[in-house]
Structure formats: structure tokens, C-alpha cells
C-alpha positions as CSV (number, residue, x, y, z in Angstrom):
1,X,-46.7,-12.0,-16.7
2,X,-45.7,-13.4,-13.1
3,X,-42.8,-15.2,-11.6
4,X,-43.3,-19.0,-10.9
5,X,-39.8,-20.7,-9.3
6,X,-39.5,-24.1,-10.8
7,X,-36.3,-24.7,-8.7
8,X,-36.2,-23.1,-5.1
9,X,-32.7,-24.9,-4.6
10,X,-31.7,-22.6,-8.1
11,X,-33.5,-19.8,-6.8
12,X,-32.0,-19.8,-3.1
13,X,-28.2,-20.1,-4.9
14,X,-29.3,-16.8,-7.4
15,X,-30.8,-14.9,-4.0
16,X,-27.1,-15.2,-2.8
17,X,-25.2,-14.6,-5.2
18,X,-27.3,-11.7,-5.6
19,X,-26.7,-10.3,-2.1
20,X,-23.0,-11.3,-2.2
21,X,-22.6,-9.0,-5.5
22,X,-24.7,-6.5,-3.8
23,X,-22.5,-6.1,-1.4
24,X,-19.0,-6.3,-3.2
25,X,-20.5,-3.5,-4.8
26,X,-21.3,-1.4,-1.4
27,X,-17.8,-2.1,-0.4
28,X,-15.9,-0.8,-2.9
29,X,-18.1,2.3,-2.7
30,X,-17.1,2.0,1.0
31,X,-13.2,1.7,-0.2
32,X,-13.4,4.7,-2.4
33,X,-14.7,6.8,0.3
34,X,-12.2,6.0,2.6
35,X,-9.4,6.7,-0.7
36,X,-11.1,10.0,-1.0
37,X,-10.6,10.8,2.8
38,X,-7.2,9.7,2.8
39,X,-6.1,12.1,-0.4
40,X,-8.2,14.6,1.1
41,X,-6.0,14.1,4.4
42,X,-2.6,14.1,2.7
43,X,-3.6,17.2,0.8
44,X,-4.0,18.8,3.5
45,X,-1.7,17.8,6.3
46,X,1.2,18.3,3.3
47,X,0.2,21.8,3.3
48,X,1.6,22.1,7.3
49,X,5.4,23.1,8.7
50,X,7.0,20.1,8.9
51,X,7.5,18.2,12.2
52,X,10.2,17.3,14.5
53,X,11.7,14.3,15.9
54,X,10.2,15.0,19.4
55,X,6.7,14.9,17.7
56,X,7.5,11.4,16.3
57,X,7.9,10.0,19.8
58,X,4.8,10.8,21.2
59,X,2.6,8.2,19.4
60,X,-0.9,10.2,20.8
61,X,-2.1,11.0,17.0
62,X,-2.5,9.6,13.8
63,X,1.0,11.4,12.0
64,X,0.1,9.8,9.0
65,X,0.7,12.3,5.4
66,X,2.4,15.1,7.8
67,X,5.7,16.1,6.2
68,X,8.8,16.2,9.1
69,X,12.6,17.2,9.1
70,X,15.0,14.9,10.7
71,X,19.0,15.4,11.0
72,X,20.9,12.2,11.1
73,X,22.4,9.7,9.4
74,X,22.0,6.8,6.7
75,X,22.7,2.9,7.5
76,X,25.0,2.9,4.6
77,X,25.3,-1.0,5.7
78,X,22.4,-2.4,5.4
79,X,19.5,-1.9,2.7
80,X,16.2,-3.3,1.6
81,X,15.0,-4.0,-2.1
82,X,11.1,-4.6,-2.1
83,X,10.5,-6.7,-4.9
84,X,8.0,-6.6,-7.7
85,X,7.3,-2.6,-8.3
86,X,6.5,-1.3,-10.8
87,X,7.2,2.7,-11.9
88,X,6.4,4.7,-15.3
89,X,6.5,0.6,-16.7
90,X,9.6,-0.3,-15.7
91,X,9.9,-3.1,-13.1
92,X,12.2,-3.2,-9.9
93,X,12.8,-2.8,-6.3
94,X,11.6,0.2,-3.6
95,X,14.5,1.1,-1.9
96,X,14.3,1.4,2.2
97,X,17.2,2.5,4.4
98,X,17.3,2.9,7.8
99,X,18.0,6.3,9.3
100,X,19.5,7.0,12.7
101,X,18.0,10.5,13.3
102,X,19.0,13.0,16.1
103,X,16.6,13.1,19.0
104,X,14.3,10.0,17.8
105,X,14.1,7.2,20.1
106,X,14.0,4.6,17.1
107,X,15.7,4.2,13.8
108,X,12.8,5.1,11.5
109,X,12.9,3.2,7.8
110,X,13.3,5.5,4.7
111,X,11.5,4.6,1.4
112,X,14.0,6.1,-0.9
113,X,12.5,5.5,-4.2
114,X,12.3,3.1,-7.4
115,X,15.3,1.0,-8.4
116,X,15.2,-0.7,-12.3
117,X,15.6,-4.5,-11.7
118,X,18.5,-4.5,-14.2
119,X,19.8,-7.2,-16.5
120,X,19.2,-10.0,-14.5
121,X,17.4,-10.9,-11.3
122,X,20.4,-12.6,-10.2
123,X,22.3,-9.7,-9.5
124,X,20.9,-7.1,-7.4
125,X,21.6,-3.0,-8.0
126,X,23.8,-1.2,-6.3
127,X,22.8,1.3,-3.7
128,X,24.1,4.7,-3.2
129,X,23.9,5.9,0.3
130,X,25.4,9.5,1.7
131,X,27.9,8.7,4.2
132,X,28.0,12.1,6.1
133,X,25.2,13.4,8.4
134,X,22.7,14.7,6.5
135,X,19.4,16.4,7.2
136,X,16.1,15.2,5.4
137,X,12.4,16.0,4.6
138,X,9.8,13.6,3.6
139,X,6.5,12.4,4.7
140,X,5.4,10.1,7.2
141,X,3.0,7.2,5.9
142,X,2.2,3.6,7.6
143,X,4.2,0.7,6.0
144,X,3.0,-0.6,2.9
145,X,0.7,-3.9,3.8
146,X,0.3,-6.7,1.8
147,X,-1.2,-10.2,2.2
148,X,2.2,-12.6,3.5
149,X,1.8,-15.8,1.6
150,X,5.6,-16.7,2.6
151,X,8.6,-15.5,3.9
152,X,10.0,-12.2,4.1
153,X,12.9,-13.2,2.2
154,X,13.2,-15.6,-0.5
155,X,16.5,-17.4,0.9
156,X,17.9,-17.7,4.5
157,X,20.9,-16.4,3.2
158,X,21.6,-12.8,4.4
159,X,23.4,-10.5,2.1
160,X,23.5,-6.8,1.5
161,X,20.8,-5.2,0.1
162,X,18.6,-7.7,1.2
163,X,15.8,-8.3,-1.3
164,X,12.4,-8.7,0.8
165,X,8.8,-9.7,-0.6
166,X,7.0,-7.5,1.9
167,X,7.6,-5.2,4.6
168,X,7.8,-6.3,8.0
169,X,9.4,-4.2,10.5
170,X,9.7,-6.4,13.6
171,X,11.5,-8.8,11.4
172,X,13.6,-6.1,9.7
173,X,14.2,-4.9,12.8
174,X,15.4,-8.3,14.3
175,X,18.0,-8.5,11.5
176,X,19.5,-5.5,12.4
177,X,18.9,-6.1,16.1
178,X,17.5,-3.0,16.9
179,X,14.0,-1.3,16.8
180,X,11.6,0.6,14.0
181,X,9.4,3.8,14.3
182,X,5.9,2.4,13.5
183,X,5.8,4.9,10.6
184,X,8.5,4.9,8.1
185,X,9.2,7.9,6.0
186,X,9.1,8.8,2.3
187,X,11.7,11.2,1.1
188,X,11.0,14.3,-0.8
189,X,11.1,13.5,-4.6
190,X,14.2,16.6,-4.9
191,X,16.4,15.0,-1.7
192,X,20.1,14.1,-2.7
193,X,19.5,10.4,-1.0
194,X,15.9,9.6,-3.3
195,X,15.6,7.6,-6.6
196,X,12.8,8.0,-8.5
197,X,9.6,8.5,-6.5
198,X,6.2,10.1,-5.7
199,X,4.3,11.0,-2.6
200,X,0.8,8.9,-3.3
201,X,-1.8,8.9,-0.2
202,X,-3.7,5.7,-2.4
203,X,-2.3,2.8,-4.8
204,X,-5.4,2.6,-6.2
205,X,-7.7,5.4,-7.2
206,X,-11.4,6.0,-6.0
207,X,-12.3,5.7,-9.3
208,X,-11.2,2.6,-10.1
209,X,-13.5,1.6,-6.7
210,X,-16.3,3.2,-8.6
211,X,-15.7,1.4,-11.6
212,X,-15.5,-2.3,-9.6
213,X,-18.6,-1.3,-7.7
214,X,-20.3,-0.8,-11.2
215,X,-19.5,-4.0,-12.5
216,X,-20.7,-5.6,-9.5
217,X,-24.2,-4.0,-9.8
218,X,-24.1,-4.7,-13.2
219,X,-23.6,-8.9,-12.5
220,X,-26.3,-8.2,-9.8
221,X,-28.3,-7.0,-12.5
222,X,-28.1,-9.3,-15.2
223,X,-28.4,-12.3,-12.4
224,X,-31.8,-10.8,-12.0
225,X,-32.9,-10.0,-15.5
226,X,-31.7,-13.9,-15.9
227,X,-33.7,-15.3,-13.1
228,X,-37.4,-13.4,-14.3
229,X,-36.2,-15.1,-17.9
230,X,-36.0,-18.3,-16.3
231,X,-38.8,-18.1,-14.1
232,X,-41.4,-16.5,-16.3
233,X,-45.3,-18.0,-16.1
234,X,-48.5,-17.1,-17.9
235,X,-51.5,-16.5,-16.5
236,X,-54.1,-18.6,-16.9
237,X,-57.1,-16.8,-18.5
């Protein structure tokens, strides 16, 4: 048996797809590595005595996963409710706060935890915020990134909590009229201030990369095993 292309345009369009799936596949083997590394680094960098403010204005190293201890005090004015989370099923907000801590140059944003989205979308959930100067643990992480397709907030209208589609911080900021820390920090699960949460280096596990990769070998595959069909001669004896 040989191959002999009856259709070269066919065969060009299968060649590509055959690279492009090739390589989806390579890059989600690329994206579980770098998951792996990142849980690997939060594993470890958990494990350290917590930082202090004065660390947090030096911006010289990647603080990223290191836990740190701030005294200060809660915005109890003003609140964000990221829509569309999900936790343990249930659907709501993640709460952020900002936080005015003693000796940090910046406020610094606080992801307090998961919020149920209630009866109705219409009305938002109240937020409990301590009033008094409190002093807090949690771990620094980048803000969570997503792909803008609109505005920050639905409406133009500004009330309080203000329910966002994706983190922003200059804007956030702007509202406020002040300025962010370029890390904002996740509270420690057992903290008086936190809803529901949990520390999580990744959203989406290594092994799910795996199992994407796989696929796309597998369509890379059967595009192959499709083309020899296709393109299968006889010799001529």
C-alpha cells in the first residue's frame, strides 16, 4: 500500500490542521507545567513566616503565594461583588474590600470570600465589615485576570457594594480616588472578616491540561488515520 494525494488543496488544509492540533496539544502540556510550578511555589512559600508591610513596598521580587500580617483597617464604605462564582455549586459574588493597613504605602484589596447570590439578582447581599482596627493574615496572589469583553460594571450607576464583572484595579482605584497595591490579598479561611474561601495557587488543575492535551493528540491522530483512508493507492503489479 502507498499514499497517492488526489487533492493537494485537501491535503494542505489536513497538514494544518494537523500542526495547529499538534500544537494545542504542546501548549496545554506547556500550561500544566507552569500549574505545577505555581502549586509547587505556593506550597512552599506558605510554609514561610509571614511578611510585613515594609516588604510589600519594595516591589524587587515576585511576593506572589507568600503569606503576610498587616494591622489596619477595613473600608467599611465601599465593597466589590465579583460576579459569576461559583463555590461547592452554589453561585454568587467574591467579595473584595479595601484595607488601609499601617505602614503600606497603598490600600491593598482584600478578597474576603464567596457570597450566595441570594433570591434575586436584583438585590445585592449585604456585607459585613469590622469596623475597629483589626490585624489580618492572608496570602498575597496577583489579581484574578480575565478576558474584558465590556465594562467593569454593568450600569453607570454607582452604589454600594458595587457589583463588577472583572477586576480592574486602576479603575477600582479611580472610584475610590486613591491607589492599589499591585497584589491584593486573600484572607486566611479562619479570619473574623472571611466568607467562605480557599487558598488555590491554580483554577484549573494540571490534569485537566493533560487531559485537553490528550484530546488534541487524539484529533491529530484520527485526522491522520483519516487522511491514509482517503488517500490510499495500490500498486500496480
Amino acid at each position: 500500500m502507498f499514499l497517492r494525494i488526489r487533492n493537494w488543496k485537501l491535503a494542505l488544509l489536513a497538514l494544518l490542521f494537523f500542526c495547529l492540533f499538534i500544537s494545542l496539544g504542546r501548549w496545554q502540556l506547556h500550561r500544566a507545567e507552569e500549574k505545577e510550578a505555581l502549586m509547587q511555589a505556593m506550597a512552599e512559600r506558605t510554609k514561610l513566616s509571614p511578611l510585613a508591610a515594609k516588604n510589600l513596598n519594595v516591589n524587587e521580587r515576585d511576593l506572589r503565594f507568600f503569606r503576610i500580617q498587616l494591622q489596619g483597617e477595613f473600608d467599611t464604605a465601599h465593597s466589590f461583588l465579583l460576579d459569576n462564582k461559583t463555590y461547592h455549586g452554589q453561585v454568587g459574588y467574591e467579595l473584595y474590600t479595601p484595607f488601609k493597613a499601617k505602614g503600606l504605602n497603598k490600600f491593598i484589596l482584600i478578597d474576603r470570600g464567596f457570597i450566595p447570590l441570594g433570591a434575586s439578582r436584583d438585590i445585592l447581599p449585604s456585607v459585613k465589615t469590622p469596623t475597629e482596627t483589626v490585624t489580618i493574615l492572608g496570602m498575597l496572589n496577583q489579581p484574578p485576570t480575565y478576558q474584558a469583553l465590556g465594562a467593569m460594571q454593568e450600569t453607570t450607576k454607582t452604589s454600594w457594594p458595587l457589583r463588577i464583572e472583572y477586576i480592574q484595579l486602576d479603575k477600582m482605584a479611580a472610584l475610590l480616588n486613591t491607589s492599589f497595591s499591585s497584589y491584593i490579598l486573600t484572607l486566611a479561611p479562619n479570619n473574623p472578616a472571611a466568607y467562605p474561601l480557599e487558598w488555590q495557587a491554580v483554577n484549573m488543575d494540571p490534569q485537566r491540561h493533560r487531559g485537553y492535551a490528550l484530546q488534541w493528540f487524539a484529533f491529530a491522530l484520527t485526522l491522520l488515520i483519516l487522511f491514509a483512508a482517503l488517500n490510499r493507492g495500490e500498486k500496480k503489479s
